[in-house]
C-alpha positions in Angstrom: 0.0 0.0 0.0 1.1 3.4 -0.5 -1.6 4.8 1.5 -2.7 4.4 5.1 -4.9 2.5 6.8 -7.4 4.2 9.3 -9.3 2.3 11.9 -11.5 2.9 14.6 -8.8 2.1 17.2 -6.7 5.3 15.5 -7.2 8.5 16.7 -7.9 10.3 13.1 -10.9 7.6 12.9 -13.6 10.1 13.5 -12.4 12.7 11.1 -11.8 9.6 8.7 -15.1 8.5 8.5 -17.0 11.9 7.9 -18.7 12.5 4.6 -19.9 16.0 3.5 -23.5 15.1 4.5 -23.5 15.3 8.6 -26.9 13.0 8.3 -24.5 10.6 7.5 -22.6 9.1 10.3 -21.6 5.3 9.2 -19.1 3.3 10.9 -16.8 1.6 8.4 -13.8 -1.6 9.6 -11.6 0.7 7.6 -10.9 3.7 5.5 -8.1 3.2 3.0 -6.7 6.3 2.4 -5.2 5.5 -1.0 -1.4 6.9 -1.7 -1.8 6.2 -5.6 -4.0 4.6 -7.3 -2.2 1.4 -6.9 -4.4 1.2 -3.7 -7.3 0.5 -5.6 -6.6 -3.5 -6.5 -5.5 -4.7 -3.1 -8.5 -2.7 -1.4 -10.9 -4.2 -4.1 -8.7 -7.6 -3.7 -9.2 -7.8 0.5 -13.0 -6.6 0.3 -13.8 -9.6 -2.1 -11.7 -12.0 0.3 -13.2 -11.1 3.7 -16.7 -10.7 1.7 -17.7 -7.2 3.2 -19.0 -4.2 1.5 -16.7 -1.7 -0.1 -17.4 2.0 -0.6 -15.6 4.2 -3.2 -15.0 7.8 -2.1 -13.9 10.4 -4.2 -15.1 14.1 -3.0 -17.1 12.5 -0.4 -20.2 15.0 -1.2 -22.4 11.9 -2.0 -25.8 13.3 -1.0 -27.3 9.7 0.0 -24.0 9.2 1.8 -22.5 6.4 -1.0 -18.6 7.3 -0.4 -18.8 5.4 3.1 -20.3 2.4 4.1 -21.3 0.6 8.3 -18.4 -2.3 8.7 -17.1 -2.6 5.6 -14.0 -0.7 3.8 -13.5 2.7 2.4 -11.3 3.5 -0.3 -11.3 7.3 -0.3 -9.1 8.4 -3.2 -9.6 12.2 -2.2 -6.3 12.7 -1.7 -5.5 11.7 -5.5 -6.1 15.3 -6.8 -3.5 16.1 -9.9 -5.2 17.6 -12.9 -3.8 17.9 -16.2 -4.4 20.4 -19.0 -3.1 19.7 -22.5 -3.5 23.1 -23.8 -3.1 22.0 -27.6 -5.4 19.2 -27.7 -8.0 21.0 -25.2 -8.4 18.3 -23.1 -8.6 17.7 -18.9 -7.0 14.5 -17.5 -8.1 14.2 -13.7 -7.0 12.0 -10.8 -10.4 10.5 -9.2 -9.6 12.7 -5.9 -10.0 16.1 -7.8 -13.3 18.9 -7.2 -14.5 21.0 -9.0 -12.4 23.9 -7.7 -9.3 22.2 -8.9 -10.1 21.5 -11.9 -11.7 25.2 -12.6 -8.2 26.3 -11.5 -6.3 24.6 -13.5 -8.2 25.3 -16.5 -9.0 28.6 -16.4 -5.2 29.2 -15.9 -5.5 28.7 -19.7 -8.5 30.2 -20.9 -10.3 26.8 -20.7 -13.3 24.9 -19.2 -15.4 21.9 -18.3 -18.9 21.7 -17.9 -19.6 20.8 -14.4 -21.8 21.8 -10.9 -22.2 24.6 -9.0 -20.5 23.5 -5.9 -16.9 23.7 -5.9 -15.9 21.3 -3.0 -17.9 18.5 -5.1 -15.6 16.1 -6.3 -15.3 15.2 -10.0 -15.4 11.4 -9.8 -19.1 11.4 -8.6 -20.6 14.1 -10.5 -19.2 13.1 -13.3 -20.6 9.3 -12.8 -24.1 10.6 -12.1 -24.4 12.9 -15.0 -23.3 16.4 -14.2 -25.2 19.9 -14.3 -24.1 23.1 -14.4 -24.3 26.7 -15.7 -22.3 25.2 -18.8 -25.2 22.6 -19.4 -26.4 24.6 -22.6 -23.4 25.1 -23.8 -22.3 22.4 -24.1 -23.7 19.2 -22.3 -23.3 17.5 -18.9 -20.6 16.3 -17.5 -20.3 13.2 -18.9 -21.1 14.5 -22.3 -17.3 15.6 -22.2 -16.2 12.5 -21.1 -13.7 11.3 -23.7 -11.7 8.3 -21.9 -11.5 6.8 -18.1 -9.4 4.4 -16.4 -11.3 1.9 -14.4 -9.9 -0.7 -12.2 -12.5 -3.9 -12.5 -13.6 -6.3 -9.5 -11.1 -9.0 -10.2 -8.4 -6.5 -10.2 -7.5 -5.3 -13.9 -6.9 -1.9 -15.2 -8.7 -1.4 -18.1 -9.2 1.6 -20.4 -12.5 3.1 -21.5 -12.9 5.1 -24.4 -14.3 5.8 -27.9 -11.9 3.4 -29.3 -11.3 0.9 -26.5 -14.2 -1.0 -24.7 -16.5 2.4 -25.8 -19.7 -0.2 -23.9 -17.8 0.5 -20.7 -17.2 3.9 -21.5 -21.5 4.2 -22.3 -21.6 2.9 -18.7 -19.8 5.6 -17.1 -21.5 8.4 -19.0 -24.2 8.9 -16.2 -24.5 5.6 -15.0 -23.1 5.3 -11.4 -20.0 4.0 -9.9 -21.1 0.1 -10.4 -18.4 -1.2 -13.2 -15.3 -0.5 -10.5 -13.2 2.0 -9.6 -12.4 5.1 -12.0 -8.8 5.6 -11.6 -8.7 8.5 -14.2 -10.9 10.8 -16.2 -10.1 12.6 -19.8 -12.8 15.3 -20.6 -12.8 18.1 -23.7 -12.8 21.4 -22.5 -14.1 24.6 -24.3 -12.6 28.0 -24.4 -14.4 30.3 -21.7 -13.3 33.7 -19.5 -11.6 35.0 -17.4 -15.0 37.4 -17.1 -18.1 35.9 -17.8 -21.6 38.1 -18.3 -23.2 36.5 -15.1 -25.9 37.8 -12.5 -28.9 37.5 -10.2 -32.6 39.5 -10.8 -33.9 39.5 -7.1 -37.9 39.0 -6.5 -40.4 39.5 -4.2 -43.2 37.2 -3.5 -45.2 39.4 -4.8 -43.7 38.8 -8.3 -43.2 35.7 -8.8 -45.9 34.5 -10.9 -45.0 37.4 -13.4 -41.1 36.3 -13.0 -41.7 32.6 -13.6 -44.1 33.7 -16.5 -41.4 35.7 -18.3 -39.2 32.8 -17.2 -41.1 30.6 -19.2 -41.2 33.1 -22.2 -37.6 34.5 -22.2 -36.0 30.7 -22.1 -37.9 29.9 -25.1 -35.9 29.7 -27.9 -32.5 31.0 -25.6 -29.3 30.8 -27.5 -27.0 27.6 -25.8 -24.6 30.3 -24.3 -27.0 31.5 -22.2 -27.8 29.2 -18.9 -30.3 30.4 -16.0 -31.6 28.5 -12.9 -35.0 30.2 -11.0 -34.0 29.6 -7.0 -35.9 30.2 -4.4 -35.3 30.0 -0.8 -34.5 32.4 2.0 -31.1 33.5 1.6 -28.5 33.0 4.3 -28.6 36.1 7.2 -24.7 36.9 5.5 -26.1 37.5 2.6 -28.2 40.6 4.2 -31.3 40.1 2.2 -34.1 40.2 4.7 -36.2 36.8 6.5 -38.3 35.6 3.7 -38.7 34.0 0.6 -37.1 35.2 -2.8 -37.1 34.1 -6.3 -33.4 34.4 -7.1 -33.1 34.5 -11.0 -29.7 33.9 -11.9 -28.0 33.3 -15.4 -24.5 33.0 -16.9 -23.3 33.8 -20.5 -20.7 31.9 -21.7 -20.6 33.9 -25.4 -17.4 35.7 -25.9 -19.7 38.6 -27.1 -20.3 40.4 -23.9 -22.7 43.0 -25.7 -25.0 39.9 -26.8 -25.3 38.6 -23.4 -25.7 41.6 -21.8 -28.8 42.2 -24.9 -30.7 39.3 -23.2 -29.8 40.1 -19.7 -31.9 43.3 -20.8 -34.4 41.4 -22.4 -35.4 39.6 -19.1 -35.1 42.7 -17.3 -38.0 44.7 -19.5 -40.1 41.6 -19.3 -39.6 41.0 -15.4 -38.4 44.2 -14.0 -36.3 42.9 -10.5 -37.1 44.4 -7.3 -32.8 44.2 -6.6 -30.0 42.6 -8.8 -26.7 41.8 -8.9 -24.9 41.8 -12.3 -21.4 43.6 -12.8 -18.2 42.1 -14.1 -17.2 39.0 -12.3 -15.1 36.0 -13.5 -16.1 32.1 -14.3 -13.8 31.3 -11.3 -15.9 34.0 -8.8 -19.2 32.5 -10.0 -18.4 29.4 -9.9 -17.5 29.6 -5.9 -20.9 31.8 -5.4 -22.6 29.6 -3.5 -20.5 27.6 -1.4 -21.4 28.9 1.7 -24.9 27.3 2.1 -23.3 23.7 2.0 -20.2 23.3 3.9 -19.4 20.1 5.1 -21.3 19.1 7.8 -24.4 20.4 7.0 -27.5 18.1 6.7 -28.8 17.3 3.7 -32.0 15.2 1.8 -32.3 16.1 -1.9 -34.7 15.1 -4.6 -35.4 16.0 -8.4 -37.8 16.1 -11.2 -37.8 16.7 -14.6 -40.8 18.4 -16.7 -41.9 20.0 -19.8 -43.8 23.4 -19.3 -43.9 25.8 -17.1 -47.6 26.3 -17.2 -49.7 28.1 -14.8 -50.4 24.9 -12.8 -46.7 24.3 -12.6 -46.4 28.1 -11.2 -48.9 27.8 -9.1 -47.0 24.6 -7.7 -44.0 26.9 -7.5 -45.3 29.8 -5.7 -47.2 28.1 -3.0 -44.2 25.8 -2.1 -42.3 28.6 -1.9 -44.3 30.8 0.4 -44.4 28.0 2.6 -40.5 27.9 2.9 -40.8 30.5 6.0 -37.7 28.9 7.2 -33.6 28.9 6.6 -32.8 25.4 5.5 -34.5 24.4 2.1 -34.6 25.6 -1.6 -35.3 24.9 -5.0 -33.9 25.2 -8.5 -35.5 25.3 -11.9 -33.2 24.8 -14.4 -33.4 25.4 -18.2 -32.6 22.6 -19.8 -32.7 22.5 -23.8 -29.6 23.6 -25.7 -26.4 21.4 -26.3 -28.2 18.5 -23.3 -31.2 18.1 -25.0 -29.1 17.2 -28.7 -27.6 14.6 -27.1 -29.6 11.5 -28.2 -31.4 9.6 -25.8 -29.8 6.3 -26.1 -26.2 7.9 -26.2 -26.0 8.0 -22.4 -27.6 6.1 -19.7 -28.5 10.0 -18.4 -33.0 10.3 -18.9 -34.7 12.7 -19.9 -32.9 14.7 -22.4 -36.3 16.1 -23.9 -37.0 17.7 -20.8 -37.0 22.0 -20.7 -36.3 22.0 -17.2 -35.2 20.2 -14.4 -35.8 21.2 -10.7 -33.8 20.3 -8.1 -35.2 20.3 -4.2 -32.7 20.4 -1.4 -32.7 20.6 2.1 -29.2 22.1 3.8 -30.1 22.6 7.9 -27.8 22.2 11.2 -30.3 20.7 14.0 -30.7 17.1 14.0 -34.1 18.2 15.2 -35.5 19.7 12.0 -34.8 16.3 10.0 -37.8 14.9 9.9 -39.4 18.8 8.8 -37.0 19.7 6.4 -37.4 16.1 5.0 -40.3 15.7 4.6 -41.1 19.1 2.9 -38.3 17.9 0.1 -40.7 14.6 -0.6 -43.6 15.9 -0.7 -42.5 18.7 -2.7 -41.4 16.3 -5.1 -44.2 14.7 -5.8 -46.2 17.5 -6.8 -44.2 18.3 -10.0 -45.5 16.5 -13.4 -42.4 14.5 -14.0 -41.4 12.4 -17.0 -39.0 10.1 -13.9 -38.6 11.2 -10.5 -35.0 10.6 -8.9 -33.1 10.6 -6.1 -30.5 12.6 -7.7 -28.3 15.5 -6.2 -27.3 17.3 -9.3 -26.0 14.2 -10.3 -24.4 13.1 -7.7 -26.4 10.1 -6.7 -28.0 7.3 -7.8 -31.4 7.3 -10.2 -34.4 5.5 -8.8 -36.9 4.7 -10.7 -40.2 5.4 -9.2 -43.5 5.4 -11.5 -46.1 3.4 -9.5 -43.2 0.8 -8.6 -43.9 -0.4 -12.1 -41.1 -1.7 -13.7 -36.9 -2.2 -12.8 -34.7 0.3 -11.2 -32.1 0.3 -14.3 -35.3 0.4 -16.6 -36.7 3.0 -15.4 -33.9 5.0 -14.9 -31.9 4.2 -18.3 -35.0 3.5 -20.8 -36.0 -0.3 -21.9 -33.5 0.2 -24.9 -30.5 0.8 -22.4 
């Protein structure tokens, strides 16, 4: 090994063990905390010999808690964080340890980017696995739609390489579905020329203005050119933020066009037809959005997340929208409405195991609280939120960063309904 070894009899146990989500609280034999990714056959080698469950960490922001595991091993591979920019070919070569803040670093030291989350402690390995959304979803897929080659390590203990050329099944697999074919020792992406600057903001709304904000929503996202991404939140903000105890539609939207003037058109266009109560939008860089909202998930914080995926926002959907927002009188829980469309929804169906690509918009329903005590609240406001939504598939997805369930009446199998009958 050239890692180490944690158990519960070592003193660093505790801090070993500890996942982003503090719901989480799992009691593994062992973490290995891999020193290359030579760790990863003899970890997979012992777990098969002694018959106990292994857990593959890579970030460790697994919403549903998948990087660790109750008396089995860990193989946290966070540590493993080298990324690679080969300026000339415009490609990304990550260790399976790396987040999103390293990898936006690193490229953006050359003018380059991938399309990933929003989050910048989230680690690569698992977004990347589950699919992959982010202000460059438009532009130009998820994730794992610039996913050009991985290195896996198998159960019986071979390296083998996936990739367009070599075993390109495997490398269908890994394009959004999960971490079950082994252990992804490497990742190769494309990446697309973007910043420093980006045209990037946030129209601010009262309650009182919502429906006519989600209308022109609706209406300004029809027909949006791919450089231009924008997610409706609502929640009530953070006391740091200074923006008062209750609700607000936060509009926000990113331009990745190298014309600044025609971003900055449409940025006007949304601000005739939904005039903002407060906004923020002035120069900023990809690297400064991109670390924007951090601060409502650090590690520790409880979580429970849930998604849908639907075609219209029509004035039942609004409706839907407005009152489960109003009832969010609390710090804790939000929601996202994503446009969808652009470069994700060209991506044919069958290409990936990711659903849905037909889908406008996606909306994402988190929970982020502190007290134990408000689990069951915040909870259950997330599930029953969820199921209020017409959905094509409802998942247990965290902006890609867990695993798809399939849930339509209980008809049908979990890999079917998640991946399509033809997948």
């Amino acid at each position: 090994m050239d890692g180490t070894v944690v158990t519960a009899q070592d003193p660093g146990y505790d801090g070993a063990r500890s996942v982003w989500n503090g719901m989480i609280d799992r009691q593994p034999a062992a973490i290995v905390r891999a020193g290359s990714v030579r760790d990863a056959a003899p970890t997979i080698r012992v777990a098969r010999e002694l018959r106990v469950p292994l857990a593959i960490r890579g970030g460790g922001h697994n919403v549903a808690g998948n990087g660790t595991v109750d008396d089995g091993l860990v193989l946290d591979l966070g540590a493993l964080d080298d990324v690679q920019v080969d300026v000339d070919a415009r490609t990304v070569t990550i260790a399976p340890g790396a987040t999103l803040a390293d990898v936006d670093r690193a490229t953006q030291a050359h003018g380059l980017a991938v399309p990933i989350g929003v989050i910048s402690a989230t680690g690569m390995a698992g977004l990347t696995l589950g699919g992959g959304v982010g202000w460059l979803t438009r532009a130009h897929g998820l994730t794992v739609d610039s996913l050009l080659a991985a290195d896996v390590v198998t159960a019986d203990g071979a390296t083998v390489r996936a990739s367009e050329t070599d075993d390109h099944e495997l490398l269908w697999g890994l394009r959004g579905g999960g971490g079950n074919f082994g252990v992804v020792t490497s990742f190769t992406y494309r990446a697309y020329p973007l910043g420093p600057e980006v045209v990037a903001g946030t129209f601010v709304y009262g309650v009182e203005r919502w429906a006519d904000a989600y209308r022109a929503f609706g209406t300004w996202t029809t027909g949006l050119p791919d450089e231009m991404t924008a997610i409706a939140t609502t929640m009530v903000p953070p006391p740091e933020w200074e923006m008062g105890d209750d609700p607000l539609l936060l509009l926000g939207f990113a331009s990745t066009s190298r014309d600044r003037a025609a971003g900055e058109a449409l940025v006007a266009a949304l601000r005739e037809a939904a005039p903002p109560d407060a906004e923020v939008f002035e120069p900023t860089t990809w690297l400064a959005w991109q670390t924007a909202a951090d601060g409502l998930f650090p590690k520790g914080v409880r979580a429970y997340w849930r998604n849908a995926s639907f075609d219209r926002l029509d004035e039942d959907v609004i409706e839907v929208l407005i009152r489960r927002g109003r009832e969010q009188t609390w710090r804790g829980t939000g929601f996202d409405v994503h446009h969808m469309e652009g470069a994700y929804g060209r991506v044919p169906e069958e290409a990936t195991p990711f659903p849905n690509r037909a889908a406008r918009y996606w909306l994402n329903i988190y929970g982020y609280w502190s007290d134990a005590a408000d689990d069951a609240a915040r909870t259950a406001f997330v599930r029953e939120f969820a199921g209020r939504i017409p959905v094509i598939v409802a998942t247990r997805t965290a902006m890609g960063l867990t695993r798809r369930v399939y849930r339509a009446a209980g008809k049908g199998s979990p890999s079917r309904g998640s991946c399509g009958a033809s997948r």
